[in-house]
N, C-alpha and C positions, 0 to 999 in steps of 0.2 A: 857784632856788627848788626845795625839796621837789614830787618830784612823786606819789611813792607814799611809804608808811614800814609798818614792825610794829616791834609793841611787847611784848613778854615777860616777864612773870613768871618768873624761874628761881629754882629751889630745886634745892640742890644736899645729899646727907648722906652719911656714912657710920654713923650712927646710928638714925636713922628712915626710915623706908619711904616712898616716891612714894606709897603706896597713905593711910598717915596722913598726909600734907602733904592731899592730896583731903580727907580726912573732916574735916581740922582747918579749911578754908577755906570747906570745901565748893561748892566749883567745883570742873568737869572738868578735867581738862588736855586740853591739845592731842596732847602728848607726853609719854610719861612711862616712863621703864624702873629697876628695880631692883637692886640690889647683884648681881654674878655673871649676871646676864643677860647672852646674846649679843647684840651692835647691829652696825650697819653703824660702821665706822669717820670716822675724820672725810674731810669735802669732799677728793677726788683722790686717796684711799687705797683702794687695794685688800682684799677681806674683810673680819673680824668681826673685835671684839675682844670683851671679857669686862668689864662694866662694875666700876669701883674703888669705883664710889655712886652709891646711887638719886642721879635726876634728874628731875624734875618741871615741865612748862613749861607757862605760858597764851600763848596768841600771838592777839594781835588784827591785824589789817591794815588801811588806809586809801589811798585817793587824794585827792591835793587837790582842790579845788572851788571854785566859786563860794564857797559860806559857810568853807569853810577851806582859805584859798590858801597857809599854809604847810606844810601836810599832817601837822598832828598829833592828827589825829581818833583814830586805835588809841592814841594814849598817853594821849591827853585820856579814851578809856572804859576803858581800861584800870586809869588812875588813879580815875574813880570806882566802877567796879567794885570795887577794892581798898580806897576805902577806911574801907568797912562793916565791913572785916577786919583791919582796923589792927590792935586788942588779939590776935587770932590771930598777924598776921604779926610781932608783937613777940614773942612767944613762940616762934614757929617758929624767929625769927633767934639763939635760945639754942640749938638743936641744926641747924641749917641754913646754909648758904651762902645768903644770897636777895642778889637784882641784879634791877631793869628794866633792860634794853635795847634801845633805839630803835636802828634800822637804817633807812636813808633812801635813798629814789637822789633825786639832783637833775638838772636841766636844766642848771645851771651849774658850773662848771670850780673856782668859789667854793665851790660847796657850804655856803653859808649859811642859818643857820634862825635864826629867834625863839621864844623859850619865854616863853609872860606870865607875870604874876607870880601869878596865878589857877593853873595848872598847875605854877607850882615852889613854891608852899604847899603845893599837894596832895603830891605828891613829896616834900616835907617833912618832911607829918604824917605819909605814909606810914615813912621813916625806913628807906628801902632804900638802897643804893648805885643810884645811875642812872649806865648808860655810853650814850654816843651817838654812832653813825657816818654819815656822809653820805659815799654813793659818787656819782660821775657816771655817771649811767644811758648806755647805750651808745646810746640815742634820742635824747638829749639835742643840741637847737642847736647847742652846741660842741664838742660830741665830734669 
């Protein structure tokens, strides 16, 4: 079972700025850097690189619960966050890269989830690419 998850908004361009995907949505990001900006390299890489494209990210996060024991609270607000933004994010996806991505640690070795049909409408109408990972959490029962 899902025991935590986040959920993200990515917008990706080599065209438009991090700073107009924010005024276009108007939501903060979490993250967000620009063409030619120095960042930290990716995860176990040492120093900076020199970004190739703004990058633009919303990140919500959840634990599971009582009321939601498959732990998709961040994509379930995520989704209706976004999807007042729908006619925006159809536009943005004419000069942007956009993707949700769910990221999950589970308690089982299964790494099994349920998405109702209420949550894959919305992901729907939204009309993103969705990618979704479930690791087994290193707390996990079976680990």
């Amino acid at each position: 079972m899902v025991i935590d998850s986040s959920a993200t908004l990515i917008a990706q361009s080599t065209t438009i700025t991090a700073a107009a995907v924010t005024e276009k949505l108007g939501l903060t990001p979490t993250r967000a850097y620009e063409v030619g900006q120095t960042i930290p390299r990716r995860s176990g890489q040492p120093g900076r690189r020199t970004a190739a494209h703004a990058q633009w990210e919303h990140t919500l996060r959840s634990s599971a619960t009582a009321e939601d024991p498959h732990g998709l609270a961040a994509l379930r607000r995520l989704v209706e966050l976004l999807l007042p933004s729908a006619p925006a994010l159809l536009e943005l996806g004419g000069t942007c890269d956009l993707r949700i991505f769910w990221l999950a640690h589970s308690d089982s070795p299964q790494g099994g989830f349920v998405l109702d049909g209420l949550l894959l409408a919305g992901l729907g109408r939204l009309g993103i690419p969705f990618y979704a990972d479930v690791f087994l959490s290193s707390t996990g029962t079976d680990a």
